[in-house]
Each structure stands twice: as structure tokens, then as C-alpha cells.
PDB file of N, CA, C and O in Angstrom:
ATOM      1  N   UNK A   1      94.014  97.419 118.162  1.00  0.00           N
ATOM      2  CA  UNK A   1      94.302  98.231 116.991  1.00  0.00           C
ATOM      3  C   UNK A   1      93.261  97.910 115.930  1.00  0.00           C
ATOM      4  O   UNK A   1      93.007  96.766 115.552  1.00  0.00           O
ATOM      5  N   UNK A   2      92.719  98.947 115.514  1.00  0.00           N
ATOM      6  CA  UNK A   2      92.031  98.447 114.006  1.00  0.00           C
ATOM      7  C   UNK A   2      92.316  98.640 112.427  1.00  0.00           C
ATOM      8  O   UNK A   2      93.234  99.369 112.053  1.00  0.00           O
ATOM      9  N   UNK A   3      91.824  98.233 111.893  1.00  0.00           N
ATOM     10  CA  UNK A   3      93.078  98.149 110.778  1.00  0.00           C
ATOM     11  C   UNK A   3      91.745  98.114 109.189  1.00  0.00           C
ATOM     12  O   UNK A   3      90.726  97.454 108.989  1.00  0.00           O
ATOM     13  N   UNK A   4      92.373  99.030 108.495  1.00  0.00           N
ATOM     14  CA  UNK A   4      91.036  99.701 107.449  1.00  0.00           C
ATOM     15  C   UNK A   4      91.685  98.914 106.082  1.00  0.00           C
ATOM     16  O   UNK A   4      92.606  99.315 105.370  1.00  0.00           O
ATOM     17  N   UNK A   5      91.040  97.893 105.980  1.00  0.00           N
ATOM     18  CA  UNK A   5      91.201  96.976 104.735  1.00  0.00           C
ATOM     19  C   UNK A   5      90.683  96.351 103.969  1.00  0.00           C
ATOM     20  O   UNK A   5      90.028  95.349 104.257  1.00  0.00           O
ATOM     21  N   UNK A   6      90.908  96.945 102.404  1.00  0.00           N
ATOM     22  CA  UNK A   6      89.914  97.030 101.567  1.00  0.00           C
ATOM     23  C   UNK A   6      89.792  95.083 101.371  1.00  0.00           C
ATOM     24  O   UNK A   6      90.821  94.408 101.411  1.00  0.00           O
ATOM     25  N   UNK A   7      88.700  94.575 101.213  1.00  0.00           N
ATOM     26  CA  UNK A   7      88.786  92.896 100.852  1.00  0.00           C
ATOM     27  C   UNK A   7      87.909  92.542  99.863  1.00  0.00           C
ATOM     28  O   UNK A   7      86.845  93.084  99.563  1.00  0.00           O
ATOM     29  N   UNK A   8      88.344  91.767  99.473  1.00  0.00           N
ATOM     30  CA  UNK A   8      87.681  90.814  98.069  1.00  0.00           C
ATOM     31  C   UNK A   8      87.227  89.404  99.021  1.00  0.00           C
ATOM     32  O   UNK A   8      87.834  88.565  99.687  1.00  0.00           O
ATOM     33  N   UNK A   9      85.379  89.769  98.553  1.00  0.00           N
ATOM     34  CA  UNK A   9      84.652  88.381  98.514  1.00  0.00           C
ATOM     35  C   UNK A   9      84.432  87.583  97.836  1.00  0.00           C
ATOM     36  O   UNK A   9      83.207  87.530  97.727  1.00  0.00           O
ATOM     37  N   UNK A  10      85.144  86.463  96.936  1.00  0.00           N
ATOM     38  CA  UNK A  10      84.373  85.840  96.281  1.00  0.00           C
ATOM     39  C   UNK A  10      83.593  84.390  96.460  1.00  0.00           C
ATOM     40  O   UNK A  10      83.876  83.457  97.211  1.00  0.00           O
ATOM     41  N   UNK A  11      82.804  84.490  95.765  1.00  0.00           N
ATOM     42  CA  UNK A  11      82.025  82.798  95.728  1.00  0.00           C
ATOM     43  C   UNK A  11      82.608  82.016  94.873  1.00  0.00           C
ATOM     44  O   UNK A  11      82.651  82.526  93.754  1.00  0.00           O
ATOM     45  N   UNK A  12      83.190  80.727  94.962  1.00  0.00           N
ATOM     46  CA  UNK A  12      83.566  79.641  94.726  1.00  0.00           C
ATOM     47  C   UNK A  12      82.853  78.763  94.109  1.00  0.00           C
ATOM     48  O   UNK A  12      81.886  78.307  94.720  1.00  0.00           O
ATOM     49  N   UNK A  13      83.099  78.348  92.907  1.00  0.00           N
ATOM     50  CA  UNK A  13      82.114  77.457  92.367  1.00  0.00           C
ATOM     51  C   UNK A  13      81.317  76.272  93.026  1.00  0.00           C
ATOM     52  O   UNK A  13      80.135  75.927  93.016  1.00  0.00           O
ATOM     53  N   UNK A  14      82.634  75.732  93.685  1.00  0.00           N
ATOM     54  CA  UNK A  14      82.518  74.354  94.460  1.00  0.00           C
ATOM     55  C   UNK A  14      81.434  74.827  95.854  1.00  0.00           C
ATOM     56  O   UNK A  14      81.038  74.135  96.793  1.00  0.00           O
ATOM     57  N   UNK A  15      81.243  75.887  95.614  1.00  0.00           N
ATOM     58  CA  UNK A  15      80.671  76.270  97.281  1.00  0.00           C
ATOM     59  C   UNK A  15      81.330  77.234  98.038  1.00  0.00           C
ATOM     60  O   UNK A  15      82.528  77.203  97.756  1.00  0.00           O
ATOM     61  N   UNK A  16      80.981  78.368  99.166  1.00  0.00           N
ATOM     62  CA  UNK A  16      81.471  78.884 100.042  1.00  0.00           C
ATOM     63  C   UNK A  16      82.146  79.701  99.280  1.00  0.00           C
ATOM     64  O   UNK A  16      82.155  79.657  98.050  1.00  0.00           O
ATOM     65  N   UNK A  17      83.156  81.027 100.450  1.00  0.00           N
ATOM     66  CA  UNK A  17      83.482  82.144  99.691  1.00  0.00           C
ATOM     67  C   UNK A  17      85.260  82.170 100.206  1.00  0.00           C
ATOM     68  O   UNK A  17      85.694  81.609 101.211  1.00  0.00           O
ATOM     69  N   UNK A  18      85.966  82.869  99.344  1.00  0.00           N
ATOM     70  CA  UNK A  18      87.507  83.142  99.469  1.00  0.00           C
ATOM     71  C   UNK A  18      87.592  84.768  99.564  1.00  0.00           C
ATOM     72  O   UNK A  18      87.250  85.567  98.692  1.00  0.00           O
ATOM     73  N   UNK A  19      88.136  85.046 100.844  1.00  0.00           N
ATOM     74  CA  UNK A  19      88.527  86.577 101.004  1.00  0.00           C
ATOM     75  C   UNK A  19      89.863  86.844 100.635  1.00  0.00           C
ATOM     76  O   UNK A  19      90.788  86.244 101.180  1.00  0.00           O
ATOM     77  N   UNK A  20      90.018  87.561  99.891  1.00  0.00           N
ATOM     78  CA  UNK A  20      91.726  88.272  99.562  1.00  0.00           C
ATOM     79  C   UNK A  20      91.582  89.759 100.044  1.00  0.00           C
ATOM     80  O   UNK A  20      90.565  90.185 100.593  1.00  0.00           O
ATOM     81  N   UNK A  21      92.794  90.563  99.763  1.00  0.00           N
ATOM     82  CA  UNK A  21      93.021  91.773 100.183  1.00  0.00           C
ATOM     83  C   UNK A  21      93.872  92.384  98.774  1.00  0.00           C
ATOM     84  O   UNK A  21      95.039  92.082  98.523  1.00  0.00           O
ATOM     85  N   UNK A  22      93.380  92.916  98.286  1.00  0.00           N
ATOM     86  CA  UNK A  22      94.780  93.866  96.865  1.00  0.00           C
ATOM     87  C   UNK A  22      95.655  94.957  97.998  1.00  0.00           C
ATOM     88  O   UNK A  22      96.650  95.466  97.483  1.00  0.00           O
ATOM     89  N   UNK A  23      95.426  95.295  99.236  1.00  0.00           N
ATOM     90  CA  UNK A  23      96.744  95.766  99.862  1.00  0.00           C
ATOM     91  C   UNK A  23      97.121  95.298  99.972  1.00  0.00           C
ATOM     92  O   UNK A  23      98.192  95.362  99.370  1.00  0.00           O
ATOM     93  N   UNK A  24      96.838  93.737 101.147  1.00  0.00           N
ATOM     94  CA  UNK A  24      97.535  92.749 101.341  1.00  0.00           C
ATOM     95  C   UNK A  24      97.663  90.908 100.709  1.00  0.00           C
ATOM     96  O   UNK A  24      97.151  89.856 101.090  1.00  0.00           O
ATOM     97  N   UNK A  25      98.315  91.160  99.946  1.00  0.00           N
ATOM     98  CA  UNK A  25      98.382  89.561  98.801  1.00  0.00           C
ATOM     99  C   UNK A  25      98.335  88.940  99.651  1.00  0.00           C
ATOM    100  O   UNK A  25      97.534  88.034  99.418  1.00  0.00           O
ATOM    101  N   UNK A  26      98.964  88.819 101.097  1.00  0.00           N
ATOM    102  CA  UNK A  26      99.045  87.264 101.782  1.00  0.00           C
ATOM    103  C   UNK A  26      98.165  86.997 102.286  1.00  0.00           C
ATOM    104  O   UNK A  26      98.028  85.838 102.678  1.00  0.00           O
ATOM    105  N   UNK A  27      96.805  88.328 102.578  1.00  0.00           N
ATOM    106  CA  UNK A  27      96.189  87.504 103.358  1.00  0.00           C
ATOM    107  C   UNK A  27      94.827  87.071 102.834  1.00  0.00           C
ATOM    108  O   UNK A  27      93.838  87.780 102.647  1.00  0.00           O
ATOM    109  N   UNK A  28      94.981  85.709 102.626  1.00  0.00           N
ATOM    110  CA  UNK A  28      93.886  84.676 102.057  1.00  0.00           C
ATOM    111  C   UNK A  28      93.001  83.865 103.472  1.00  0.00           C
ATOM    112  O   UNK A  28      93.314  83.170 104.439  1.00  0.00           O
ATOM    113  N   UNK A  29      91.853  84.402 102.929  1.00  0.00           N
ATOM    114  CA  UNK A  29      90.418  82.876 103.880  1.00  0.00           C
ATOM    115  C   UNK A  29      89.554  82.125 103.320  1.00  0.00           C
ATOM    116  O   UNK A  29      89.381  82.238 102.107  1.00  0.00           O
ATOM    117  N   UNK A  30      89.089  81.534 103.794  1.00  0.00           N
ATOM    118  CA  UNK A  30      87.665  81.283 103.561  1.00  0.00           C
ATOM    119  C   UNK A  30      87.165  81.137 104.381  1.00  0.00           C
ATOM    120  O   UNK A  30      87.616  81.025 105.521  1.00  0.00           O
ATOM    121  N   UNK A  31      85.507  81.073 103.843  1.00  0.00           N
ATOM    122  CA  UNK A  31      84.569  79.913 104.463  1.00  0.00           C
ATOM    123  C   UNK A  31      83.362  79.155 103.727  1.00  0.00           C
ATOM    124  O   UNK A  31      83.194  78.803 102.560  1.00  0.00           O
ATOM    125  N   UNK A  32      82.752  79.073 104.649  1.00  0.00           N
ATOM    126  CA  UNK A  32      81.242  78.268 103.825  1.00  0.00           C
ATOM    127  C   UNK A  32      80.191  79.472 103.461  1.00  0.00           C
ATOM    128  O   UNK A  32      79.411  79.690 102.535  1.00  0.00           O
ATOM    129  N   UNK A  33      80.397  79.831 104.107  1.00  0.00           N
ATOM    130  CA  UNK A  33      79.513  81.279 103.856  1.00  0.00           C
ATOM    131  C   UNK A  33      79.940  82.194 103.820  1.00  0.00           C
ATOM    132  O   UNK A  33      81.158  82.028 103.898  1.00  0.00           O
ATOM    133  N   UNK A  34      79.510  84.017 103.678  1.00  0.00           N
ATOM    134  CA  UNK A  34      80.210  84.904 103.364  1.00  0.00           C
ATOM    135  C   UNK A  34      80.642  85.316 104.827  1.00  0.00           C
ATOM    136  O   UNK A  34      81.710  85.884 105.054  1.00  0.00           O
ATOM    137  N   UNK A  35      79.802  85.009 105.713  1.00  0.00           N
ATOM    138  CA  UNK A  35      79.816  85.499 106.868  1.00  0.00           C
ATOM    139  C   UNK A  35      81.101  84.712 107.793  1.00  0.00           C
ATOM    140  O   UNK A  35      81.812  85.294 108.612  1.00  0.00           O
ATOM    141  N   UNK A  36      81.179  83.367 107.456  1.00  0.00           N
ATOM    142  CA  UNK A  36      81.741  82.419 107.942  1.00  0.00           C
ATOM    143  C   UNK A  36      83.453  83.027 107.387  1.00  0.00           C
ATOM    144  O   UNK A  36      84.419  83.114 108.145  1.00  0.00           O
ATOM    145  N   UNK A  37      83.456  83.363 105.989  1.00  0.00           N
ATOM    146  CA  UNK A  37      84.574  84.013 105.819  1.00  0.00           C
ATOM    147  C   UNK A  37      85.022  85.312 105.902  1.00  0.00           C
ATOM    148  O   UNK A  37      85.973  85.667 105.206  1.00  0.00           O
ATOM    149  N   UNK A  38      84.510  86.015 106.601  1.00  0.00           N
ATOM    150  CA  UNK A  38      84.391  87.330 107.000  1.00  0.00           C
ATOM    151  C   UNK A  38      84.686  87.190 108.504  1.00  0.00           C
ATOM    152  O   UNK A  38      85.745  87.518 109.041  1.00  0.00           O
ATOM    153  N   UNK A  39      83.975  86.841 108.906  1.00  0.00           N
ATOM    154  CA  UNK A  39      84.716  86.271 110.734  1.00  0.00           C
ATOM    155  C   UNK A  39      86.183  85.654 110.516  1.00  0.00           C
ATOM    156  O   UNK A  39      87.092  85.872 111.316  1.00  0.00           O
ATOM    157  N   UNK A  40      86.339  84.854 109.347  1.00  0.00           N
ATOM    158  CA  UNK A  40      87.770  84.315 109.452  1.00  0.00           C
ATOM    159  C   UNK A  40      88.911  85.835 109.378  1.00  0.00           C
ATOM    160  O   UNK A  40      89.998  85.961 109.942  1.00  0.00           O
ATOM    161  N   UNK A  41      88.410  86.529 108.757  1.00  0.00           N
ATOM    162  CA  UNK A  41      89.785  87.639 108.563  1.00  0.00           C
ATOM    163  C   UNK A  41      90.544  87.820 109.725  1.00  0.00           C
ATOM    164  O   UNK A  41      91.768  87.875 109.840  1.00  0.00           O
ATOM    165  N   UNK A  42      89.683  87.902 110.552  1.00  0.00           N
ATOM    166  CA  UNK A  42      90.663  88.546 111.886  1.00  0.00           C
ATOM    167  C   UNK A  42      91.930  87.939 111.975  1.00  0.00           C
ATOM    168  O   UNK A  42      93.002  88.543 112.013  1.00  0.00           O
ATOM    169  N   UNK A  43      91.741  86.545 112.012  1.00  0.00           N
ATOM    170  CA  UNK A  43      92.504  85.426 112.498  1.00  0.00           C
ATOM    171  C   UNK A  43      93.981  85.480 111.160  1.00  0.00           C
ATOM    172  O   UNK A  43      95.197  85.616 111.296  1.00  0.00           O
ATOM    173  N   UNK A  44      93.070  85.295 109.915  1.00  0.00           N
ATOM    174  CA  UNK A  44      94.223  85.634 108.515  1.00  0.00           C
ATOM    175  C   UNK A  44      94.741  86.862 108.695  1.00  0.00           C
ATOM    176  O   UNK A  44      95.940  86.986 108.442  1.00  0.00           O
ATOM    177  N   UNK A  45      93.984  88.048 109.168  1.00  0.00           N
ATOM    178  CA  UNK A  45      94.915  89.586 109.203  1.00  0.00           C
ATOM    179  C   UNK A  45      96.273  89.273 110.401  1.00  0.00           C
ATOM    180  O   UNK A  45      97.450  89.539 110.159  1.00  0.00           O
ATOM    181  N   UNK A  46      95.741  88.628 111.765  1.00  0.00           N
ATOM    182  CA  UNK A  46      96.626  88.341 112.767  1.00  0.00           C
ATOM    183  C   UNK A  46      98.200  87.731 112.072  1.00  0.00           C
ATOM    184  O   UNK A  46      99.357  88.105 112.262  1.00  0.00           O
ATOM    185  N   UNK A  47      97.690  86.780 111.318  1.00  0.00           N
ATOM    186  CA  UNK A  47      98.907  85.958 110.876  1.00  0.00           C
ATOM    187  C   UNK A  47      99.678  86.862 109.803  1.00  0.00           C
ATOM    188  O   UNK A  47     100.902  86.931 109.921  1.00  0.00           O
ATOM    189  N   UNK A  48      99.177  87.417 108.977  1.00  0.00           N
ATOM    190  CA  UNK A  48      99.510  88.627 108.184  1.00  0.00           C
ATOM    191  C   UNK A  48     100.842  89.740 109.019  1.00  0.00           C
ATOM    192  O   UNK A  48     102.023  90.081 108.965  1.00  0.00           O
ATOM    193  N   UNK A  49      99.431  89.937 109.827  1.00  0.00           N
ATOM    194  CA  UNK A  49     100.956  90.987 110.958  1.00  0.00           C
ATOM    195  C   UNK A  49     101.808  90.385 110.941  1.00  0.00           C
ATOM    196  O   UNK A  49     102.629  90.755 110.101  1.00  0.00           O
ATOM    197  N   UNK A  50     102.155  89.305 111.656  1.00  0.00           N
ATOM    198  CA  UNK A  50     103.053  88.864 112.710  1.00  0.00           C
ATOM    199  C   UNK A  50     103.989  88.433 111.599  1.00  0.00           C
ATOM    200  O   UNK A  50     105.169  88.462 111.950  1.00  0.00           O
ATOM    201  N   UNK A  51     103.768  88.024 110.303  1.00  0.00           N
ATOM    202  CA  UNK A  51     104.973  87.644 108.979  1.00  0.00           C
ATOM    203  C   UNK A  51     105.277  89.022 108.836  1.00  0.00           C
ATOM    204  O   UNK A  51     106.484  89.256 108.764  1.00  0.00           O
ATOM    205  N   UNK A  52     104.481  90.044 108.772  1.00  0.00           N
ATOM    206  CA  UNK A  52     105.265  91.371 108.371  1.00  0.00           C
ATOM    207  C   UNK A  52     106.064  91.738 109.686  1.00  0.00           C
ATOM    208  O   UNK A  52     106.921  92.570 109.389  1.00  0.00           O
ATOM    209  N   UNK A  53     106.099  91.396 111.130  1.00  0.00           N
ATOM    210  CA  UNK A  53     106.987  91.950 112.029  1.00  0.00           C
ATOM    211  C   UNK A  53     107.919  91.360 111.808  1.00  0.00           C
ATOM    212  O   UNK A  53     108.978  91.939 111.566  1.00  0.00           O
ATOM    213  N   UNK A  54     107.768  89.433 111.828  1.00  0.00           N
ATOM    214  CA  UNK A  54     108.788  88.841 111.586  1.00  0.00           C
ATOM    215  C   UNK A  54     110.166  89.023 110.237  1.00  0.00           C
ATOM    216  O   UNK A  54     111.344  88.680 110.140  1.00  0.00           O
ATOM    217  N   UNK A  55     109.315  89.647 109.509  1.00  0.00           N
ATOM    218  CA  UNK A  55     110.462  89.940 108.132  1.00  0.00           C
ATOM    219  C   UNK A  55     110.668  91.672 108.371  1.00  0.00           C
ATOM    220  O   UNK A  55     111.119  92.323 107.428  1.00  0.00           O
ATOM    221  N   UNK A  56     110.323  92.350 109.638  1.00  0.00           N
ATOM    222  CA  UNK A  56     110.472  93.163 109.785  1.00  0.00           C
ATOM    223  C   UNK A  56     110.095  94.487 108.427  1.00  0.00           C
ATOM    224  O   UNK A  56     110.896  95.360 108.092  1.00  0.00           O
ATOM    225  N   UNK A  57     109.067  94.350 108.000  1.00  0.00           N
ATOM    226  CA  UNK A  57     109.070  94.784 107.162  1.00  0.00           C
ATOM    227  C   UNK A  57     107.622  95.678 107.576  1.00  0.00           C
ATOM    228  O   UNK A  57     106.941  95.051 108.388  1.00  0.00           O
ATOM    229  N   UNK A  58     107.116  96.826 107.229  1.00  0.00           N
ATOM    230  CA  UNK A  58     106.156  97.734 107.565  1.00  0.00           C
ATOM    231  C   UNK A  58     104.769  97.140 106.592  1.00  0.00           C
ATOM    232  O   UNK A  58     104.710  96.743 105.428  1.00  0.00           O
ATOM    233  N   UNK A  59     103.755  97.289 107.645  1.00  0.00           N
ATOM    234  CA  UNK A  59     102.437  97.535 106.456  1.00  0.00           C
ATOM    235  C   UNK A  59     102.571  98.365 106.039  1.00  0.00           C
ATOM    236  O   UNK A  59     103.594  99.001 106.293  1.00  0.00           O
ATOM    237  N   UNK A  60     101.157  99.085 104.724  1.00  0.00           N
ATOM    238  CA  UNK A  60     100.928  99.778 104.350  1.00  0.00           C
ATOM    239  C   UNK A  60     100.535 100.874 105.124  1.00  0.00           C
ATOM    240  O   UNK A  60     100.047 100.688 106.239  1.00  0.00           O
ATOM    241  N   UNK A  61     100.728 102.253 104.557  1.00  0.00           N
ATOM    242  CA  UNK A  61     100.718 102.907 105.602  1.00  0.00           C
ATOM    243  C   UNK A  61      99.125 103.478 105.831  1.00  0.00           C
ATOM    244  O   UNK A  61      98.749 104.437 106.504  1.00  0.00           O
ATOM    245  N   UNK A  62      98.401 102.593 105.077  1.00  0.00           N
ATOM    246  CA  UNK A  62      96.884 103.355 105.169  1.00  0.00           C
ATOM    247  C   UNK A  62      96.028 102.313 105.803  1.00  0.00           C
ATOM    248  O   UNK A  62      94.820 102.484 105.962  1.00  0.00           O
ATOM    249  N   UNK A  63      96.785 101.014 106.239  1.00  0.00           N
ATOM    250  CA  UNK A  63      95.969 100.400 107.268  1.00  0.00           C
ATOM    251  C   UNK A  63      95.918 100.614 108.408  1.00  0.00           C
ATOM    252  O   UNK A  63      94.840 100.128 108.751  1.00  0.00           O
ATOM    253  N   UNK A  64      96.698 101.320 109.822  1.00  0.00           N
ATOM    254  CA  UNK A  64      96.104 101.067 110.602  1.00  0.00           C
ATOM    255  C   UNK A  64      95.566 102.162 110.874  1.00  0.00           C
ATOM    256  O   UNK A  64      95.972 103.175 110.304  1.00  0.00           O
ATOM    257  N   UNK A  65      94.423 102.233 111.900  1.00  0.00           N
ATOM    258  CA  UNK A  65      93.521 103.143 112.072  1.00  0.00           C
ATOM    259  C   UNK A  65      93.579 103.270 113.409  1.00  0.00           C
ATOM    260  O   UNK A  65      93.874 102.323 114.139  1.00  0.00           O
ATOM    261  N   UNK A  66      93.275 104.561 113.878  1.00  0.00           N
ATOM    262  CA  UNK A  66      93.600 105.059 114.804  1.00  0.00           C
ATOM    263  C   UNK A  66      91.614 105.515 115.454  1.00  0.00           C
ATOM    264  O   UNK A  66      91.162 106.561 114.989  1.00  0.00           O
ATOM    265  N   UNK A  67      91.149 105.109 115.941  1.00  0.00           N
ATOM    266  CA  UNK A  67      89.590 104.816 116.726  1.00  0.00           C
ATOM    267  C   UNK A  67      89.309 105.588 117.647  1.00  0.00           C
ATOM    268  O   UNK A  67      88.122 105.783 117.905  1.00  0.00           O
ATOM    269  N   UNK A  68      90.600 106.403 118.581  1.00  0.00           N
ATOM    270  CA  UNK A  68      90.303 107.329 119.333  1.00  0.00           C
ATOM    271  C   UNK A  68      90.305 108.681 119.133  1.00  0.00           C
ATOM    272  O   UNK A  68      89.985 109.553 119.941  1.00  0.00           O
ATOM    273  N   UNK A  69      90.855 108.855 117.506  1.00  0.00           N
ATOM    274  CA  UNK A  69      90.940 109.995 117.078  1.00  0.00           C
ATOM    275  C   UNK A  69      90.444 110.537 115.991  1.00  0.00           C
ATOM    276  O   UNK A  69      91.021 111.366 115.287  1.00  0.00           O
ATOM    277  N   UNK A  70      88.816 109.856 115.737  1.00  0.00           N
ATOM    278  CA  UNK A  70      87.894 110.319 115.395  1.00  0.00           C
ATOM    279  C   UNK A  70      86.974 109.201 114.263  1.00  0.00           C
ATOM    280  O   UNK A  70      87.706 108.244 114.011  1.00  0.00           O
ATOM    281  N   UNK A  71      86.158 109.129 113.834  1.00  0.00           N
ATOM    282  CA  UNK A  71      85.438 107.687 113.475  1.00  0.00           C
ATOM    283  C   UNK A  71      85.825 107.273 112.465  1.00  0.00           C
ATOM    284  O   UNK A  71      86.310 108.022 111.617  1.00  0.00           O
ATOM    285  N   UNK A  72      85.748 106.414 112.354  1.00  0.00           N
ATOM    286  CA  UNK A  72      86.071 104.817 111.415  1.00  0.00           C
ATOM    287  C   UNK A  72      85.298 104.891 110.294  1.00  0.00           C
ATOM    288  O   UNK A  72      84.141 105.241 110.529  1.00  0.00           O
ATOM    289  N   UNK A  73      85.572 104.666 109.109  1.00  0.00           N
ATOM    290  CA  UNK A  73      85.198 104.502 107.702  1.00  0.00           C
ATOM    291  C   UNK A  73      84.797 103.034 107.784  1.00  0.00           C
ATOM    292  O   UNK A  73      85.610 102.116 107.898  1.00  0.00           O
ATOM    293  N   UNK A  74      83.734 102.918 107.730  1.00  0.00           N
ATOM    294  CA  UNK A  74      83.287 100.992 107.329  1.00  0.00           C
ATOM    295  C   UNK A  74      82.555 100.799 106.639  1.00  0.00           C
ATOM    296  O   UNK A  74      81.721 101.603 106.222  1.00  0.00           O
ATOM    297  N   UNK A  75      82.672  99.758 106.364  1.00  0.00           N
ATOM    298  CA  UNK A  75      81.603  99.064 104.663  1.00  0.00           C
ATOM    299  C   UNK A  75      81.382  97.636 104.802  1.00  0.00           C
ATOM    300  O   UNK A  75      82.338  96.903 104.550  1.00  0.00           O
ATOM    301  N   UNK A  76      80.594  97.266 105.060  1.00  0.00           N
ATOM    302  CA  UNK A  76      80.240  95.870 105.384  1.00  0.00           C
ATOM    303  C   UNK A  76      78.971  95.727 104.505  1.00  0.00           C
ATOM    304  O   UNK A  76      78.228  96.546 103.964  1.00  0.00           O
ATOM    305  N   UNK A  77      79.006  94.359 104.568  1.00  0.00           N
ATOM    306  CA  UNK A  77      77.771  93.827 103.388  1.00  0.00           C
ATOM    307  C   UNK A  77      76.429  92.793 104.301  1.00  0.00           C
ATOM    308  O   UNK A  77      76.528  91.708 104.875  1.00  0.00           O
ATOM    309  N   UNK A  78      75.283  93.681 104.101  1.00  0.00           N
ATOM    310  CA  UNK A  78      74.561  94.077 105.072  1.00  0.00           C
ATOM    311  C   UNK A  78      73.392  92.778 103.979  1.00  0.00           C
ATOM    312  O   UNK A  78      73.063  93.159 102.855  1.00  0.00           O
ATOM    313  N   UNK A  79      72.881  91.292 104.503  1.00  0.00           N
ATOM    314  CA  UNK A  79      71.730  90.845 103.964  1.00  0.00           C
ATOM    315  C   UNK A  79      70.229  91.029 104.600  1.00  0.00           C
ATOM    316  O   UNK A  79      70.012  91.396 105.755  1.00  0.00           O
ATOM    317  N   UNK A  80      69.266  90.713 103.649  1.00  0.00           N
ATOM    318  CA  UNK A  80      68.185  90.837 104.346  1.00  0.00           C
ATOM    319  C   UNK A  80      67.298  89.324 103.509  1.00  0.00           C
ATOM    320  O   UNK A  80      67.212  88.848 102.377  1.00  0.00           O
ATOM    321  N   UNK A  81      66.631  88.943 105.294  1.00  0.00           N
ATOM    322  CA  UNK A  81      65.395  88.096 104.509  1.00  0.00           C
ATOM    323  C   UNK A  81      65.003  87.515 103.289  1.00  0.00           C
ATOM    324  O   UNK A  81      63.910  86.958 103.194  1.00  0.00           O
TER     325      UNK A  81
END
């Protein structure tokens, strides 16, 4: 399943970056890098689900995305050199 969610990168004073979501409050990451916390989402979105099945309670209804029924909106943050 893929799942269209808007996220907040920030940089950390102390170092490294913290991902949030304003759809989803719970789901918090990090890492050392932006990239490092950007690979973490998957793993924070996973745990995200599985508290919303467990409290039985629905996502939002504009996350999940449907991939076979026509293309994907993405925005990723693209560095160079």
C-alpha cells in the first residue's frame, strides 16, 4: 500500500534531522541526516498504522493511495554536489 504524506523535516540544533507529519501527530523520527531520517519513516508510518488498527480507529482519508489506478503525486528533496 502507499500512503501520500505530507512531512516535516527539521534540523536539530544538536545535529541530525526530526520528521513529523501535521496529518499524522504520532508519527515522529529521526536521524543523523536528512536522508537517514527519511528512510526511517517507513518503519515510524508502520508503527503509526498498526496503533490506529489497534484503537481501531481510521486514518485520514487522504492517505492512502491507490498506485494501480493512476500515478502518484511525489515530492522529495532532491541534493546536489
Amino acid at each position: 500500500m502507499l500512503y501520500k504524506i505530507p512531512l516535516l523535516l527539521m534540523p536539530q540544533p544538536e545535529g541530525g534531522f526530526t520528521v513529523t507529519s501535521p496529518l499524522l501527530p504520532e508519527l515522529v523520527t529521526e536521524g543523523e541526516s536528512a536522508d537517514d531520517a527519511l528512510n526511517n519513516v517507513r518503519d515510524a508510518l508502520a508503527a503509526v498504522i498498526e496503533t490506529y488498527e489497534d484503537l481501531n480507529r481510521p486514518l485520514p482519508s487522504t492517505i492512502p493511495q491507490n498506485a494501480e489506478s493512476g500515478p502518484v503525486w511525489l515530492e522529495t528533496l532532491v541534493g546536489t554536489p
